[in-house]
ZAVEX-701959 format. One record per atom (N, C-alpha, C, O): atom name; residue in one letter; x, y, z. Coordinates in pm, 1 decimal. Example, Ala and Ser with C-alpha at 12.3 -4.5 7.8 and 13.67 -1.06 7.14 Angstrom:
<marfis>
> atome residu east north up
> N a 1319.0 -569.0 780.0 $
> CA a 1230.0 -450.0 780.0 $
> C a 1320.0 -330.0 780.0 $
> O a 1423.6 -331.9 846.5 $
> N s 1285.0 -225.0 708.0 $
> CA s 1367.0 -106.0 714.0 $
> C s 1290.0 3.0 787.0 $
> O s 1340.9 113.8 803.9 $
</marfis>
This chain:
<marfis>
> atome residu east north up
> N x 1049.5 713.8 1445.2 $
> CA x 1131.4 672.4 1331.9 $
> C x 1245.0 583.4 1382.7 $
> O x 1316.4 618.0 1476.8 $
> N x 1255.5 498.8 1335.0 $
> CA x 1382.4 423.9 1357.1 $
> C x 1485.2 450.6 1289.5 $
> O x 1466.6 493.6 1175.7 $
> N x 1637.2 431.6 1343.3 $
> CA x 1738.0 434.6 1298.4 $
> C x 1768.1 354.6 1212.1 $
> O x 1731.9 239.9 1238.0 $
> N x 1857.3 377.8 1052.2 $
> CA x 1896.3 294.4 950.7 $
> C x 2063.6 317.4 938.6 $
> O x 2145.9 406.8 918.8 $
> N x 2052.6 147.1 969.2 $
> CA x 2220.9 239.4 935.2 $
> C x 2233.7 164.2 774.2 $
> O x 2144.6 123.5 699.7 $
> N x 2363.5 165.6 759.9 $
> CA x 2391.1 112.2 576.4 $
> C x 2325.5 -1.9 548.2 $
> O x 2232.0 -5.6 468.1 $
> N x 2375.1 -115.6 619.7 $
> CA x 2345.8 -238.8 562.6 $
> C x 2158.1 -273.3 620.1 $
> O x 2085.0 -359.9 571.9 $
> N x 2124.0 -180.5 726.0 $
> CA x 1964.0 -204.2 730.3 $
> C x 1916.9 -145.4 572.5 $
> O x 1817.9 -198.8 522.4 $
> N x 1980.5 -47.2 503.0 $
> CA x 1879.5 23.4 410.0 $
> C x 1915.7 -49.6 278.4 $
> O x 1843.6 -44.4 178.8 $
> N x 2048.0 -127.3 285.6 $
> CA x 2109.0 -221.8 195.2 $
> C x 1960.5 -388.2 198.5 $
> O x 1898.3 -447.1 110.0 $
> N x 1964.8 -395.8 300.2 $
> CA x 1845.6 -516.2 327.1 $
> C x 1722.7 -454.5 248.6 $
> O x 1681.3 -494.2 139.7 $
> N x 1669.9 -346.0 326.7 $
> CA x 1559.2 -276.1 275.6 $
> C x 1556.3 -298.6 111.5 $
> O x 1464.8 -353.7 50.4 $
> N x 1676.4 -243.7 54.4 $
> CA x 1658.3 -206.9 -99.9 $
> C x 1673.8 -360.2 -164.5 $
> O x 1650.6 -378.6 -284.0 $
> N x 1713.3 -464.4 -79.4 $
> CA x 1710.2 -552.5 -174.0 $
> C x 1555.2 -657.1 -135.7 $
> O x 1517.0 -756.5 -197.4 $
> N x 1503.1 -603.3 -36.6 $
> CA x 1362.0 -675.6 -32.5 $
> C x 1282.2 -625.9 -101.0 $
> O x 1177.9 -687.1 -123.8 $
> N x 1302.2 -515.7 -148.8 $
> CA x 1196.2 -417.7 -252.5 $
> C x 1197.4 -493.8 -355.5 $
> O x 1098.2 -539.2 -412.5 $
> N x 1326.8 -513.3 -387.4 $
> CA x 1307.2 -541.2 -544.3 $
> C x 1310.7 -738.3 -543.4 $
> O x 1254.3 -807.3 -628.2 $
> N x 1346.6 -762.0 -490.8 $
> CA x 1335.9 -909.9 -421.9 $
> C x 1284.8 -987.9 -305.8 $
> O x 1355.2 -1057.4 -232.6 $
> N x 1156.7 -970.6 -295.1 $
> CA x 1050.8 -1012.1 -194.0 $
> C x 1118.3 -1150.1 -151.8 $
> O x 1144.0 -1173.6 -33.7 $
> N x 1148.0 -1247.8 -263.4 $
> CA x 1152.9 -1378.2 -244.8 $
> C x 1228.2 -1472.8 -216.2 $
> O x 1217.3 -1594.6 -201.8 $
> N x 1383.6 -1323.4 -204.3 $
> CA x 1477.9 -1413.3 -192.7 $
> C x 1526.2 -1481.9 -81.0 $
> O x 1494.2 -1413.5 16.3 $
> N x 1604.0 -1610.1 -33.7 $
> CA x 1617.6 -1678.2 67.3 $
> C x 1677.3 -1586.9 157.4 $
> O x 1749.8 -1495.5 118.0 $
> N x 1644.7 -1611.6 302.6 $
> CA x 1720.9 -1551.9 376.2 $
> C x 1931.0 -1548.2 396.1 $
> O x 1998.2 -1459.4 448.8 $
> N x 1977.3 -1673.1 334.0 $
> CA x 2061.8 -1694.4 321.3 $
> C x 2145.9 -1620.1 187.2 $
> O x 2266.8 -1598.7 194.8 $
> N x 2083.7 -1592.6 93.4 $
> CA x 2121.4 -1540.0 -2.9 $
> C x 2117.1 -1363.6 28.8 $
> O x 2208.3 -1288.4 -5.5 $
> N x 2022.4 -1329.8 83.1 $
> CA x 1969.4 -1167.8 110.8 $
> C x 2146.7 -1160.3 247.5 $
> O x 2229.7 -1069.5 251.5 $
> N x 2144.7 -1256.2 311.8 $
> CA x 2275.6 -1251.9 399.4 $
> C x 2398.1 -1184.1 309.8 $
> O x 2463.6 -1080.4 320.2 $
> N x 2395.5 -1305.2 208.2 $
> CA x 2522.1 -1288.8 137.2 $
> C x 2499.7 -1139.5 35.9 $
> O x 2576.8 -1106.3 -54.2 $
> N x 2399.3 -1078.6 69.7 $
> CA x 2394.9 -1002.6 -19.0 $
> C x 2430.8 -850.3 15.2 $
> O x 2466.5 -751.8 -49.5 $
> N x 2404.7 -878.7 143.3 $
> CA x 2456.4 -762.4 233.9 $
> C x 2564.9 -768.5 304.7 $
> O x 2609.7 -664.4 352.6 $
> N x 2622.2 -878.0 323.7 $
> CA x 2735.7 -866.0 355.2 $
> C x 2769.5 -954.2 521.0 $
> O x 2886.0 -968.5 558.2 $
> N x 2669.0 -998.3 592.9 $
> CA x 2620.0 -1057.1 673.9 $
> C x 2621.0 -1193.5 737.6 $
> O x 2583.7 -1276.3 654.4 $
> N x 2643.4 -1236.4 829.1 $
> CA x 2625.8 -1398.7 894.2 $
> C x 2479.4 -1419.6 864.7 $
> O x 2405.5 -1322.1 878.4 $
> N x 2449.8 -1486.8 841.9 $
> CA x 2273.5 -1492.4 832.7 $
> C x 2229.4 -1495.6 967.8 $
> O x 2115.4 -1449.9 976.6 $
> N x 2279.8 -1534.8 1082.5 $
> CA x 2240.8 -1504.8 1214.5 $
> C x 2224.0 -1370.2 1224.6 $
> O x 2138.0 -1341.8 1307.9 $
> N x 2283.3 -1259.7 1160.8 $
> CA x 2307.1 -1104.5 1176.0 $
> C x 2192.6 -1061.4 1117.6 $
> O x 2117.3 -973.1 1158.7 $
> N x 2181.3 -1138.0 1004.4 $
> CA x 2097.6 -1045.2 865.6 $
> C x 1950.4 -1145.3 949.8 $
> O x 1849.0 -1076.1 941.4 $
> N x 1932.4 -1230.4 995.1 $
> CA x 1756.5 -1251.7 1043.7 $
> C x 1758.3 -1150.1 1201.3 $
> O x 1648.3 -1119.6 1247.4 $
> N x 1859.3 -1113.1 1259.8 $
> CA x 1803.3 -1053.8 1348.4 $
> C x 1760.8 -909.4 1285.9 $
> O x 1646.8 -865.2 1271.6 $
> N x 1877.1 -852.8 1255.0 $
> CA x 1793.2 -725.7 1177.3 $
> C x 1678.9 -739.9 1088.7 $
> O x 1602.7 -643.4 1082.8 $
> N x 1649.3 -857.7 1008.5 $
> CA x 1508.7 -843.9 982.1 $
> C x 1401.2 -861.3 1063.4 $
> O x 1289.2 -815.6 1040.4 $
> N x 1423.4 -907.7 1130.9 $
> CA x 1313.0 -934.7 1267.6 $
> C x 1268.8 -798.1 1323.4 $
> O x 1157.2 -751.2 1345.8 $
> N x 1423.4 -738.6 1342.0 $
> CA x 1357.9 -583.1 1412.7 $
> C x 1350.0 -463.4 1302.7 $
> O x 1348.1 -343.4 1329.7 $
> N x 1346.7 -511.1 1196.5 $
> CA x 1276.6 -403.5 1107.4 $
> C x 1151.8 -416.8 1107.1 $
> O x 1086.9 -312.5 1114.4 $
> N x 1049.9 -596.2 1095.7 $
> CA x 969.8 -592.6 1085.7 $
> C x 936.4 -565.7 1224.5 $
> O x 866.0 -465.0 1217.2 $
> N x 950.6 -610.6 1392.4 $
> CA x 910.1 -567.0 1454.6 $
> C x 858.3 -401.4 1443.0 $
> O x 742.2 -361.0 1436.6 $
> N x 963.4 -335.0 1442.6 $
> CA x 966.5 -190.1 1367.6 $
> C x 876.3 -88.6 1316.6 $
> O x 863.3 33.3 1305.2 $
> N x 793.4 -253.8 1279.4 $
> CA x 699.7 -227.5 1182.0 $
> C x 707.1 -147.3 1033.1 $
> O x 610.8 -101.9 971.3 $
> N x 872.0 -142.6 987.4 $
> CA x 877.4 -106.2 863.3 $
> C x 856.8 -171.8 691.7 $
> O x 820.1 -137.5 579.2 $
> N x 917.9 -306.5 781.0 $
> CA x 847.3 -405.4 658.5 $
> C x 727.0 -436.0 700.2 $
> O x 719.6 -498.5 806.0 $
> N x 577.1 -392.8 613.6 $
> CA x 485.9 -444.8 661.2 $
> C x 436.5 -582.9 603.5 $
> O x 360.6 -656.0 667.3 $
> N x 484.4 -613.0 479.6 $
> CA x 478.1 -770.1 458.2 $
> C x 535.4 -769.2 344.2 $
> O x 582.3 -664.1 300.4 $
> N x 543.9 -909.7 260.6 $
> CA x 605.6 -945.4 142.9 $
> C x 487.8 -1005.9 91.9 $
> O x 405.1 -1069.7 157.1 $
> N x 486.3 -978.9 -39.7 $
> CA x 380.9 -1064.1 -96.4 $
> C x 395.1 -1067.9 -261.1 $
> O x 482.5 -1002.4 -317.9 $
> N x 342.0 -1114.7 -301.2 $
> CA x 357.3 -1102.5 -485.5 $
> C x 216.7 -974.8 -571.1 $
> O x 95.6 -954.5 -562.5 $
> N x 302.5 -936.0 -625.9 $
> CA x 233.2 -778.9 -696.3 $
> C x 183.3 -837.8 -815.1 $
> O x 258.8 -875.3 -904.9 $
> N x 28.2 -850.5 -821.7 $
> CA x -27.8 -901.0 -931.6 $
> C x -75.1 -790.5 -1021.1 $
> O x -93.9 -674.4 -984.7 $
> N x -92.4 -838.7 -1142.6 $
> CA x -168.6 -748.1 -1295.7 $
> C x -260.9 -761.0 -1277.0 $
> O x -288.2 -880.7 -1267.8 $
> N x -362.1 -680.6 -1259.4 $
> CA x -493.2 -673.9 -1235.3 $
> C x -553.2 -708.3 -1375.2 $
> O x -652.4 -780.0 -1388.2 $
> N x -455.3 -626.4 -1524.2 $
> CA x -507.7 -605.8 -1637.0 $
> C x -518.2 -784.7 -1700.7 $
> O x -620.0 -822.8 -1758.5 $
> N x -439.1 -845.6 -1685.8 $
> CA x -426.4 -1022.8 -1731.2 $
> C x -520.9 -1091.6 -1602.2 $
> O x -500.2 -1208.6 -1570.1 $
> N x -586.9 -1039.5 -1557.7 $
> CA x -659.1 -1113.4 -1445.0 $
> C x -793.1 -1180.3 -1524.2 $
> O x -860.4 -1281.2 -1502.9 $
> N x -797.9 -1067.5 -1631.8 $
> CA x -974.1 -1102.3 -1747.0 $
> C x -994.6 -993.1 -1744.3 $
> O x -914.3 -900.2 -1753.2 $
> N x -1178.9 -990.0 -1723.0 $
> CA x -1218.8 -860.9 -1738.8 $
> C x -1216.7 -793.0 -1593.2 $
> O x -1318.5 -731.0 -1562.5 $
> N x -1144.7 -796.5 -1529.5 $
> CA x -1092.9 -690.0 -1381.3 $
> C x -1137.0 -578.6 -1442.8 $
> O x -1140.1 -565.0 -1565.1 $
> N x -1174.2 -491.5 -1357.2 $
> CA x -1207.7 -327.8 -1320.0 $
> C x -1134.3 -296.3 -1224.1 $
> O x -1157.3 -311.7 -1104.1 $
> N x -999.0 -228.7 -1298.9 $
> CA x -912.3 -128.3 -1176.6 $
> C x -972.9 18.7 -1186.8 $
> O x -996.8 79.3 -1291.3 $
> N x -993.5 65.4 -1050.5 $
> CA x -1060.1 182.0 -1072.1 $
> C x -1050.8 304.9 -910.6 $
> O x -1084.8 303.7 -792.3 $
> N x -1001.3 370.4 -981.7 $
> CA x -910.0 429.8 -861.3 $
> C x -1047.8 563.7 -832.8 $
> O x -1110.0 619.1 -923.5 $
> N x -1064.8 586.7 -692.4 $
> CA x -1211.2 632.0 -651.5 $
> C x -1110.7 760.1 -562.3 $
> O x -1010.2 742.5 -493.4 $
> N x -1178.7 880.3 -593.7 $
> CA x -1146.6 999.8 -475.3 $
> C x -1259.2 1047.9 -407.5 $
> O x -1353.6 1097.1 -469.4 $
> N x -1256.6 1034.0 -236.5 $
> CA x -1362.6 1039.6 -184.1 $
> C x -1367.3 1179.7 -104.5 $
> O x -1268.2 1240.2 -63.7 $
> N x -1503.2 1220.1 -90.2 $
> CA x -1485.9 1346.2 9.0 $
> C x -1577.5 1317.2 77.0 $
> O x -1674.5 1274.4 14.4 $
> N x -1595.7 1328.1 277.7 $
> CA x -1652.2 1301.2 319.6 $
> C x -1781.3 1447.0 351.7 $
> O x -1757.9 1562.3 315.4 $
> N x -1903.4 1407.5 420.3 $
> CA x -2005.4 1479.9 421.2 $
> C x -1934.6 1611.6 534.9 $
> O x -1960.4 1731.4 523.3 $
> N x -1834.1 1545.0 651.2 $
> CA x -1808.7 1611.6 775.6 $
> C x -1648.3 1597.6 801.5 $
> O x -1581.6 1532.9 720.7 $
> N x -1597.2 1648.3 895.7 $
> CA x -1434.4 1613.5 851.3 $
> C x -1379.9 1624.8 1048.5 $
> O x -1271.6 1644.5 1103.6 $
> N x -1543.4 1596.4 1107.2 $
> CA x -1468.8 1571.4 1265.5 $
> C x -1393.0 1417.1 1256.0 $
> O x -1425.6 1335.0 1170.2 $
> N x -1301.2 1395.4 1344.6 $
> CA x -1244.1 1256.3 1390.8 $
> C x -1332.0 1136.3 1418.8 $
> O x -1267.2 1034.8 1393.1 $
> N x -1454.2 1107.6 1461.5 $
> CA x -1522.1 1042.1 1410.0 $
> C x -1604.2 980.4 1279.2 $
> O x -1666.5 874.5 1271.1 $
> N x -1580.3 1093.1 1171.1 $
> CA x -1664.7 1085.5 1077.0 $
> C x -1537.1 975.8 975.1 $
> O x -1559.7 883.0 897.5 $
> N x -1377.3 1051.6 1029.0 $
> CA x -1287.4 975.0 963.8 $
> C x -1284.4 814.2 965.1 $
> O x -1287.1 728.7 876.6 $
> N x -1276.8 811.6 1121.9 $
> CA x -1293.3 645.8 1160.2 $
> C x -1409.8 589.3 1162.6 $
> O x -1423.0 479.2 1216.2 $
> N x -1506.5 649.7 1109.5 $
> CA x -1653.4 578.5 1035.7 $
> C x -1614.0 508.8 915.6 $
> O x -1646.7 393.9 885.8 $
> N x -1519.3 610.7 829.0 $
> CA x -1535.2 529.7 702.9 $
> C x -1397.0 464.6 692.9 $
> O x -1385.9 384.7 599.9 $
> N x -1295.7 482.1 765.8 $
> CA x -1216.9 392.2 760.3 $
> C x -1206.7 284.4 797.5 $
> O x -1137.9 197.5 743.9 $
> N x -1306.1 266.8 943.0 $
> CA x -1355.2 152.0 958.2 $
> C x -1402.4 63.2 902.4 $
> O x -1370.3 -55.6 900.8 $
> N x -1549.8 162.1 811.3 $
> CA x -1593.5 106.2 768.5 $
> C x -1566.9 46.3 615.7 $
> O x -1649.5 -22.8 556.2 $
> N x -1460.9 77.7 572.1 $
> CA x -1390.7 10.4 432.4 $
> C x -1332.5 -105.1 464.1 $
> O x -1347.9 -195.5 382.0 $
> N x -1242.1 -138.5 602.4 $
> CA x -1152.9 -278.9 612.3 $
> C x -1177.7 -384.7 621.1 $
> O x -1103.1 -468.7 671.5 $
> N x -1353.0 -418.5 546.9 $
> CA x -1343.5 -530.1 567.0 $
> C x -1367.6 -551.3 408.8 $
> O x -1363.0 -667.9 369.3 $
> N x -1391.8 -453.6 318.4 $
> CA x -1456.8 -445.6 177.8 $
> C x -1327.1 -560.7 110.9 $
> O x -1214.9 -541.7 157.8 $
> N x -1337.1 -640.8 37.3 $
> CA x -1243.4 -711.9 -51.0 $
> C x -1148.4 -636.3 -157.4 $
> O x -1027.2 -648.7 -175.0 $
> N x -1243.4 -553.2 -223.4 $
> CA x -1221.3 -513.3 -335.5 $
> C x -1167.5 -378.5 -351.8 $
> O x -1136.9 -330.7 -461.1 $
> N x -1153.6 -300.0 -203.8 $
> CA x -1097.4 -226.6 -161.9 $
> C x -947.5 -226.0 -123.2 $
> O x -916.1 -223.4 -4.2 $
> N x -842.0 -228.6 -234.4 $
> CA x -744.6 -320.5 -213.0 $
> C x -654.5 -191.6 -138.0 $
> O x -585.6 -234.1 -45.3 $
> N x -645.0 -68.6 -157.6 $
> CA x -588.7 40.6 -102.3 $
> C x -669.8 146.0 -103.3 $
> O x -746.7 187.2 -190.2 $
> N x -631.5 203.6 54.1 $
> CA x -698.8 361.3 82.5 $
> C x -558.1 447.0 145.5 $
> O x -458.7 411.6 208.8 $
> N x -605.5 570.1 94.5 $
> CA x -472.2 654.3 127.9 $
> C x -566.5 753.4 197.3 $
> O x -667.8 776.0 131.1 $
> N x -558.4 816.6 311.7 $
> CA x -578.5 945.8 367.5 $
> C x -487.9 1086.7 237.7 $
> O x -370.2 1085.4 201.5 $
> N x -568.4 1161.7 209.0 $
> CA x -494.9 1286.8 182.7 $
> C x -548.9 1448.5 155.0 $
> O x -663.9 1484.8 130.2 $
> N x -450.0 1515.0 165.5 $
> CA x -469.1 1697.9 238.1 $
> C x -493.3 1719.5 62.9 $
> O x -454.3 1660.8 -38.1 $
> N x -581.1 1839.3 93.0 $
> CA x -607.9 1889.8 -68.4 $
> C x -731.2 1884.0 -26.2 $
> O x -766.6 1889.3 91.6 $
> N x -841.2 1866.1 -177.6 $
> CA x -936.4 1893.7 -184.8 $
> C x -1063.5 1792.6 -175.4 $
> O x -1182.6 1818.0 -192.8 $
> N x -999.6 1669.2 -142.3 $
> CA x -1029.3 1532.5 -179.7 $
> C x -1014.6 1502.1 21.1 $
> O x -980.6 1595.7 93.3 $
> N x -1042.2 1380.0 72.0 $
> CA x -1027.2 1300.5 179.2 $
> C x -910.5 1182.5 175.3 $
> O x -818.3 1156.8 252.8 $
> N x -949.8 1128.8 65.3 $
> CA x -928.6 1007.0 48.1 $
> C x -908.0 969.4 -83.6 $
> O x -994.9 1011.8 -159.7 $
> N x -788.1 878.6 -153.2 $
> CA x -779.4 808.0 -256.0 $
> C x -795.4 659.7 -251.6 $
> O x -714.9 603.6 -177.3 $
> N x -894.5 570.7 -324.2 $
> CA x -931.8 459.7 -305.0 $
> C x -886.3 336.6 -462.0 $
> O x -927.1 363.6 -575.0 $
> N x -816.4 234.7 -438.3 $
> CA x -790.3 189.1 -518.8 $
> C x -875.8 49.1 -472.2 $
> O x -862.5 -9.4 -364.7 $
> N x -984.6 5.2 -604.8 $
> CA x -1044.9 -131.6 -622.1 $
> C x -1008.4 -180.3 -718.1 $
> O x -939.8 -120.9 -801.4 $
> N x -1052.6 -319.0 -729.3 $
> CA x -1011.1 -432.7 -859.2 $
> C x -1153.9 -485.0 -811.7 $
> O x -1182.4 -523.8 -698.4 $
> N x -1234.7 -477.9 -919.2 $
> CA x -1398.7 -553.3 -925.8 $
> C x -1371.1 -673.1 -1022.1 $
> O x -1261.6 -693.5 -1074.4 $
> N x -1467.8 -740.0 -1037.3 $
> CA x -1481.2 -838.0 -1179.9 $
> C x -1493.9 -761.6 -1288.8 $
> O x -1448.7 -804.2 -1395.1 $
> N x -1564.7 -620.9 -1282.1 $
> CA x -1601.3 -562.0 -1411.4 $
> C x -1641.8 -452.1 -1350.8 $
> O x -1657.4 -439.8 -1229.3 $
> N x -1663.6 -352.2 -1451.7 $
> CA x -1723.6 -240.5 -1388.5 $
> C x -1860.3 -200.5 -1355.8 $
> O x -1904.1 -107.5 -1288.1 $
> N x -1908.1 -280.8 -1411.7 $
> CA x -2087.6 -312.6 -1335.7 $
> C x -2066.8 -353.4 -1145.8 $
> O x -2119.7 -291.5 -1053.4 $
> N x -1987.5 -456.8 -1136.6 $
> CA x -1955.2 -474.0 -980.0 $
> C x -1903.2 -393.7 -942.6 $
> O x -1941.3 -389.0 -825.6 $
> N x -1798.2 -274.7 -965.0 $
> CA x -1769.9 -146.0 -936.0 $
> C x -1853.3 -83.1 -908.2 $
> O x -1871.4 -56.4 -789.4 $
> N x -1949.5 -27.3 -1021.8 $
> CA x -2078.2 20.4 -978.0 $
> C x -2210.0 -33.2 -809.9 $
> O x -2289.6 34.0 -744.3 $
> N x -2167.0 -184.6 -804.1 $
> CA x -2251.5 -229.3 -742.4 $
> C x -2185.9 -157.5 -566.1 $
> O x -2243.2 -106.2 -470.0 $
> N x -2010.8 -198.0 -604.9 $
> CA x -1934.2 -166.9 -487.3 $
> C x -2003.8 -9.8 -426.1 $
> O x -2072.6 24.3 -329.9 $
> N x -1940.0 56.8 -544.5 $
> CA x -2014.6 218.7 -507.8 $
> C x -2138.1 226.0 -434.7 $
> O x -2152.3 243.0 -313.6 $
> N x -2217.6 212.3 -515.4 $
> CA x -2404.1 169.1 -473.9 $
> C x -2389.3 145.8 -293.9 $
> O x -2435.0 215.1 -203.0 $
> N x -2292.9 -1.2 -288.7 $
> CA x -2245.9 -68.2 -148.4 $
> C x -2218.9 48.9 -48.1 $
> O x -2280.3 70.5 56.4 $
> N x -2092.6 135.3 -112.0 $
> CA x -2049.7 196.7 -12.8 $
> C x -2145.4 350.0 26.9 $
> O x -2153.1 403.9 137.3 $
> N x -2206.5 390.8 -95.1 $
> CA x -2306.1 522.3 -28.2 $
> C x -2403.3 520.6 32.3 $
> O x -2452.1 621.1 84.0 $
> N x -2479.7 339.3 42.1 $
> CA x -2589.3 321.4 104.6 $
> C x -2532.0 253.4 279.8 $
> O x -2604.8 222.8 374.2 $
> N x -2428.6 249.6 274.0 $
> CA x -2359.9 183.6 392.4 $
> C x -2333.6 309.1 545.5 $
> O x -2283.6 288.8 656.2 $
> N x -2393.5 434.7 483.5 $
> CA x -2385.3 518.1 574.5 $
> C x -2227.5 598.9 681.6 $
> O x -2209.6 635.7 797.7 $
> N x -2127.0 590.4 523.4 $
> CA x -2003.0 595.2 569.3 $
> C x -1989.3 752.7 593.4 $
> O x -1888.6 790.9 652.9 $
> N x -2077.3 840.3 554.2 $
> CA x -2082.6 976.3 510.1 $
> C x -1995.8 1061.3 391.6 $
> O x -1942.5 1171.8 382.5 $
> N x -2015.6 936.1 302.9 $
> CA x -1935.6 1023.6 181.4 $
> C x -2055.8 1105.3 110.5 $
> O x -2165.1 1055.3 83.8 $
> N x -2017.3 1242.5 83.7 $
> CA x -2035.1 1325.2 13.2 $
> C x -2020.2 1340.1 -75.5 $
> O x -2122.1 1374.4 -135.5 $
> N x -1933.1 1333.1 -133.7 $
> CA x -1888.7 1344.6 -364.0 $
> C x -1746.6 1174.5 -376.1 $
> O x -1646.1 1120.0 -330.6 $
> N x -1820.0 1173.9 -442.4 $
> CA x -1683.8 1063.8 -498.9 $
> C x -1665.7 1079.9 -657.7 $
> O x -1763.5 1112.1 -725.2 $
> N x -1577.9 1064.3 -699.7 $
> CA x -1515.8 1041.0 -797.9 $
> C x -1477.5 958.3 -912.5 $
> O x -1363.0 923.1 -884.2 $
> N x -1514.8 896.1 -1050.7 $
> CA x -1459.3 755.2 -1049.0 $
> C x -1289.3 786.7 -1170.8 $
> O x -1269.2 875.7 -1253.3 $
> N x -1218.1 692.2 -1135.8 $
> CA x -1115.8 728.8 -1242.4 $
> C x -1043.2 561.4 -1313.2 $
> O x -940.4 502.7 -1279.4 $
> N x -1133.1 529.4 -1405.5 $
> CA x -1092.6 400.5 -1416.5 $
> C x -949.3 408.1 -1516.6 $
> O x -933.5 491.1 -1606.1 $
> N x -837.3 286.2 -1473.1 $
> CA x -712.1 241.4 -1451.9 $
> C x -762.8 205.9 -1660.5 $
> O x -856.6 137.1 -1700.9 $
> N x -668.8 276.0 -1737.3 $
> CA x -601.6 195.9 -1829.2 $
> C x -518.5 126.6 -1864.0 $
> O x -535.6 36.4 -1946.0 $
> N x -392.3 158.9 -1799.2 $
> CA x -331.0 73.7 -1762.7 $
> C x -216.2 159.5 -1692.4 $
> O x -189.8 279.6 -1687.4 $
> N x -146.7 15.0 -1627.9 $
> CA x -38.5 99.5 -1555.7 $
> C x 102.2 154.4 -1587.6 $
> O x 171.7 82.7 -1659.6 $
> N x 134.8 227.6 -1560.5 $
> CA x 269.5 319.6 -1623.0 $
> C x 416.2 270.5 -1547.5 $
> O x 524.8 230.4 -1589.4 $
> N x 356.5 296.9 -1411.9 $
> CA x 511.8 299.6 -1335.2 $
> C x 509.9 241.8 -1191.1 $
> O x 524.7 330.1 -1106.5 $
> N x 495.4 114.4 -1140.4 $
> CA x 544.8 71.8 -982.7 $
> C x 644.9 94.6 -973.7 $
> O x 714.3 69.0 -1072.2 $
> N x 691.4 137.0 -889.1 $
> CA x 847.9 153.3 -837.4 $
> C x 886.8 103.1 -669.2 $
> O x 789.4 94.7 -594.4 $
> N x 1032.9 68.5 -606.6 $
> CA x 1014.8 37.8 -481.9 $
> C x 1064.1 217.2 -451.1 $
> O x 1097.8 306.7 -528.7 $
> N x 1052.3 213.4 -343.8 $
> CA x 1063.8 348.4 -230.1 $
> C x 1223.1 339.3 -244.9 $
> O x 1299.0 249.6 -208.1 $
> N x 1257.1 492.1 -327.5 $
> CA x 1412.2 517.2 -336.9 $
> C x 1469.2 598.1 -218.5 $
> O x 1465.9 716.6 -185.3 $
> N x 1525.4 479.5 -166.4 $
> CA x 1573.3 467.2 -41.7 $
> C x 1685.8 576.2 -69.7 $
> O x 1666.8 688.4 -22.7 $
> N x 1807.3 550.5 -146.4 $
> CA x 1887.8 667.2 -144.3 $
> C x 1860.9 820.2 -159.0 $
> O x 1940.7 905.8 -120.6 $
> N x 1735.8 847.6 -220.6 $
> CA x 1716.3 942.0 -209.6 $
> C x 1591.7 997.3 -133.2 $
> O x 1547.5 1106.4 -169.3 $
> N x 1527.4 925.3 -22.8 $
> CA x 1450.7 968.6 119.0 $
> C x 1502.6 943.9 197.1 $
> O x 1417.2 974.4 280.4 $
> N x 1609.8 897.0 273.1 $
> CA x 1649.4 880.6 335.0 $
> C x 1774.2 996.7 369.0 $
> O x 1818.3 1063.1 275.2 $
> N x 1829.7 1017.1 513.5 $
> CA x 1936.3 1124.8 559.4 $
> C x 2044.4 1026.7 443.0 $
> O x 2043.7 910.3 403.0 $
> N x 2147.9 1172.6 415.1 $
> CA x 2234.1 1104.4 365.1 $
> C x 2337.4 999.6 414.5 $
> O x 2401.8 919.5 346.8 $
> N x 2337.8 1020.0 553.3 $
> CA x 2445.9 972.0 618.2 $
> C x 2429.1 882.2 678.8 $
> O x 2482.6 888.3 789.5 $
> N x 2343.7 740.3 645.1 $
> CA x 2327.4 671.6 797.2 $
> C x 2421.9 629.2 868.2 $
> O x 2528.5 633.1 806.7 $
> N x 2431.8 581.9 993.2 $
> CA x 2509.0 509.4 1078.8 $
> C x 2607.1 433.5 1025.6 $
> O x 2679.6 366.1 1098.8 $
</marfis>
């Protein structure tokens, strides 16, 4: 874990909600020389805490998109069987997020198809692909309720640096 002190979690909270803004402005926003505020972004992302910036698209205004959120359980649950299918998902397109998780499930899988016939085809893709899934799930997306960025004031120690 890396250390945060104020104005790193001050940066943090304003890249959440502002991916785009200039580095010069995100300076002035924290309080910063912009020589100050790009080195600390450098070693956050070194850090590897920012893992990128990018623009958060509507899947639902895309047309007829199929968001369709998949829970997977695998056939076996040794350490190989994991990095079979995690492997074997990173190169899928349409596989836009996978989450590892404890419970009763392996895995939560979020796709965006053209439709849900190519959903279907994806599925078809992935049980004949020999990943060792066992039961899957389908739970198609009506729409979405709530993105939020990661509330920093309240995961974080209270006290940073």
């Amino acid at each position: 874990m890396i250390a945060l002190d104020n104005r790193d979690v001050k940066i943090l909270t304003v890249l959440q909600a502002e991916g785009r803004i200039t580095k010069a402005a995100l300076a002035e926003r924290v309080n910063l020389s912009p020589a100050a505020c790009w080195d600390r972004l450098k070693r956050l992302e070194h850090a590897g805490l920012i893992v990128g910036f990018e623009g958060r698209l509507n899947p639902q205004l895309l047309g007829s998109t199929a968001e369709v959120l998949l829970s997977v359980e695998l056939d076996s649950h040794k350490t190989e069987d994991f990095r079979r299918f995690e492997t074997g998902i990173q190169d899928i397109p349409e596989i836009v997020d996978c989450w590892a998780v404890g419970g009763g499930i392996d895995y939560m899988v979020r796709t965006v198809t053209q439709d849900i016939k190519a959903y279907q085809t994806l599925v078809d893709d992935l049980l004949n692909a020999g990943l060792g899934i066992k039961r899957y799930y389908t739970y198609v997306v009506t729409k979405s309720v709530k993105h939020s960025p990661i509330p920093l004031d309240r995961v974080l120690p209270k006290n940073p640096r």
